[in-house]
N, C-alpha and C positions, 0 to 999 in steps of 0.2 A: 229707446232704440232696440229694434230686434236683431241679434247678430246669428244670422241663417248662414248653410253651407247649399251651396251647388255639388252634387254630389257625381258629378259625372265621373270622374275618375276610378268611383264606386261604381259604374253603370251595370258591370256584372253581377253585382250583390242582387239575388232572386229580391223581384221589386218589394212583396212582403215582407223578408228581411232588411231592408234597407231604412227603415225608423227605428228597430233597436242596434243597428251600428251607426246610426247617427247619436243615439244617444248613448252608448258606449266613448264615444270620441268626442263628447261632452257640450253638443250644438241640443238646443230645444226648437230649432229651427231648419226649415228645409227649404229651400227655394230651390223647385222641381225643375229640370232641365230637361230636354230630348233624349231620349231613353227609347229602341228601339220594339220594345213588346210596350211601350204605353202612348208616350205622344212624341213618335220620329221626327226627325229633323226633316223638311220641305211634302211630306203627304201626311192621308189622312190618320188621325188619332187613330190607334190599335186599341186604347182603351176598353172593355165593355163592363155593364152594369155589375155583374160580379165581382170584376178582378178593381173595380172601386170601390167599392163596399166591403173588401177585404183589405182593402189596404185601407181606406180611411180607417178601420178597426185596429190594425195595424200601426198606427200613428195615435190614437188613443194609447192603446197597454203601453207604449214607449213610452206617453207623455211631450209626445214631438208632434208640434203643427207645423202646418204647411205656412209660409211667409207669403209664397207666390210660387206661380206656375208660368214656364219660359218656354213655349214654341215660339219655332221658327219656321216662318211661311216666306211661299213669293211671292208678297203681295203689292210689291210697289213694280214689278218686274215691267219692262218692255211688253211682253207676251201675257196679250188679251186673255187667251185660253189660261193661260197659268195663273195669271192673277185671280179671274175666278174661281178655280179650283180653289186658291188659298182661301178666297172668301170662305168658302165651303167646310174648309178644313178650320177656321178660325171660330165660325160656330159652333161646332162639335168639338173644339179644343174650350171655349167659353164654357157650355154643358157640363163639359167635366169639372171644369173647374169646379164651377158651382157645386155639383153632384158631390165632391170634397170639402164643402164646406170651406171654402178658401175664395177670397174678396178683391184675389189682386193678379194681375197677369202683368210680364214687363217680354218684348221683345224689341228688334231691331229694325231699322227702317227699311232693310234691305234697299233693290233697286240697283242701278246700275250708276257709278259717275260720272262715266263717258255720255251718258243720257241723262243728265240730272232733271233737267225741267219736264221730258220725261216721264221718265219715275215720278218723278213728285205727283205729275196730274195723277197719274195710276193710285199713286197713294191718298189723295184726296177723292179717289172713285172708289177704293174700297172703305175708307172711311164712312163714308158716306149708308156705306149698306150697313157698316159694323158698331160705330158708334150709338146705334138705338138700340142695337144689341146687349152693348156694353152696358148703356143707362136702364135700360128695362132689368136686367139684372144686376145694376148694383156693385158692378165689377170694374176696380181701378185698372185703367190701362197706361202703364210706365213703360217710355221708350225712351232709347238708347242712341249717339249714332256708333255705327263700325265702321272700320279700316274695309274699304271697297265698299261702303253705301252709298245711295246718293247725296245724301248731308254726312260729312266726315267731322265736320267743324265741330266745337263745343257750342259755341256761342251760336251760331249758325242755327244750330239742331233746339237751343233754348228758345230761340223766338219761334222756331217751326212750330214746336211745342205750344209756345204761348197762343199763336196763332189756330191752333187750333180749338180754343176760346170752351172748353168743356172742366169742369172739376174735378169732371173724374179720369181726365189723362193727364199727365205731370215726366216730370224725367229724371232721368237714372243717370248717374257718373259713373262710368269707367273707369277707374284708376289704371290699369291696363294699358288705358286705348290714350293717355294725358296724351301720349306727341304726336299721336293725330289727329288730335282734335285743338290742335295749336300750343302745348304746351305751357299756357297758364291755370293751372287746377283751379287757385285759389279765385283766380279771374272770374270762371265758369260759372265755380261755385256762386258766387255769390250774384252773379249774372242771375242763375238762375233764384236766385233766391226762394221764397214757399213751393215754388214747380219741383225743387229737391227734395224726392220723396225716397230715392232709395239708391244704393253702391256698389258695385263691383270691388273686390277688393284684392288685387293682385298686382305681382311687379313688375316693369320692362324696362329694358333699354333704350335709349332715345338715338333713334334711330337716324336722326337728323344731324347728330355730332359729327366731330371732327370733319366738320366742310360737307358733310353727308356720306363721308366714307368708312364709317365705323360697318355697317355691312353691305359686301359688294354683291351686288345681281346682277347674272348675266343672260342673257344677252344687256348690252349696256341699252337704256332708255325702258326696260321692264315697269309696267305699271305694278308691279305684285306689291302687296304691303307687308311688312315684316313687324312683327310686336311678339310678345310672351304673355302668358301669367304664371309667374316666377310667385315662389317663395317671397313675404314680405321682406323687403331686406335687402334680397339677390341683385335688385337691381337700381332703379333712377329713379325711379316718385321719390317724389319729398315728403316723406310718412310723417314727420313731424308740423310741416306746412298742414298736409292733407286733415288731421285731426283737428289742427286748430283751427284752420276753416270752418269746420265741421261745427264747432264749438261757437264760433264766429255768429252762423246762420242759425242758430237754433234748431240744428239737425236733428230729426226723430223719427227719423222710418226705416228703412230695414238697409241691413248694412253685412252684404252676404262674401264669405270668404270663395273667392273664385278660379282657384288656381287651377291650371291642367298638366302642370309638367313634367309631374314625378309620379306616374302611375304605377311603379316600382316600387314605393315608398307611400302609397297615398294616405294610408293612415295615419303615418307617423307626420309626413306633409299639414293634412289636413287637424291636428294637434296644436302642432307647432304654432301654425297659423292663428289658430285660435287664441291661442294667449298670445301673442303678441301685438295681436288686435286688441285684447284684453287690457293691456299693456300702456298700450298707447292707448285707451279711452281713459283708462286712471289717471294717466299723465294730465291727459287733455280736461279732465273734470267731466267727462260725456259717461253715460247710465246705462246700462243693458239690462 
């Protein structure tokens, strides 16, 4: 198992700097997130062939590889125009990848709920351009579903996955996202069985409790979705279920610490986390 950081809470760390304080804060692993001087969040990559070749140099002298690379497009969206454009931006997000020596891409199904069928064709029309992309270079594509996608389900988003009948796409657990995605982790998990290639690994609250009033939004009937990635611990996943699942399936792919909440504290956050993810792999008998 590789145990990678999302480093967004670092997102100001000059991006060169940003592999020797990962490996100061003791990750040999980085699962690259949107980052706005490299690959922003919904347009095109900022990337250019220099400032990659500086930083994959960069990630050498630390000793820190790249796990995976995380844009976020819109490319399951309503809007024709935009969805190409994502196409667009998804190639030249792949590029780089590659360009980095890094084999693996994981993002989100995006899309709208209110429009789920939708979205979905959208997302099976950009598939369609991007999957021979993916396969001609040899790059794992791992998705996710989110709070406001058009697949929110866990189980849901496994067979979407499966369905879409390629080796080289597979899917990512949220730990984060468990009570929207129906609140059986260990379910999911194993639902998903070998499609389980990689993890989010953060905490929430279960937003569903107490009758559904543990937090109120108003205006009342708001579709907004509410979750965290809290400190492991801070909140309701069941970290001990989560590991042993993990142990369950013969878990071995990357398993990246993904918190946002304490950008006050990020370093010391992003530590803490770390061993206690550590923590619970020794428990659980799982290998990093």
């Amino acid at each position: 198992m590789k145990l990678a950081v999302d480093p967004y809470m670092l997102r100001k760390t000059p991006l060169l700097e940003l592999p020797g304080v990962v490996a100061e804060l003791g990750y040999r692993h980085i699962e690259l997130s949107p980052r706005d001087d490299f690959l922003p969040f919904f347009v095109h990559p900022r990337a250019g062939r220099d400032q990659i070749a500086a930083f994959r140099r960069e990630l050498a002298a630390a000793d820190v590889e790249l796990a995976s690379v995380l844009p976020l497009y819109r490319w399951s969206g309503p809007d024709e125009d935009a969805r190409q454009a994502a196409v667009r931006y998804w190639k030249r997000a792949v590029q780089v990848t590659v360009d980095l020596g890094c084999d693996v891409m994981n993002s989100e199904f995006n899309g709208r709920p209110e429009a789920a069928e939708a979205s979905e064709a959208q997302f099976w029309r950009s598939l369609e351009e991007l999957l021979p992309v993916f396969e001609r270079e040899g790059v794992r594509l791992v998705l996710e579903p989110h709070p406001d996608d058009f697949c929110e389900d866990g189980r849901a988003a496994v067979d979407l996955v499966r369905g879409i009948d390629s080796d080289l796409v597979t899917f990512l657990y949220c730990a984060p996202h468990t009570f929207h995605q129906g609140g059986d982790l260990a379910g999911v998990m194993r639902h998903a069985g070998p499609l389980l290639t990689q993890l989010h690994i953060a905490d929430s609250f279960d937003h569903t409790g107490s009758s559904g009033l543990r937090y109120i939004v108003n205006p009342p009937g708001s579709t907004a979705r509410v979750h965290q990635h809290l400190d492991v611990g801070q909140g309701e996943v069941d970290w001990d279920l989560f590991f042993a699942t993990l142990a369950e399936v013969g878990f071995d792919g990357i398993a990246t610490v993904c918190v946002f909440a304490w950008e006050e504290r990020a370093r010391e956050s992003l530590v803490a986390n770390r061993e206690k993810v550590q923590e619970y792999m020794r428990k659980h008998g799982l290998d990093s």
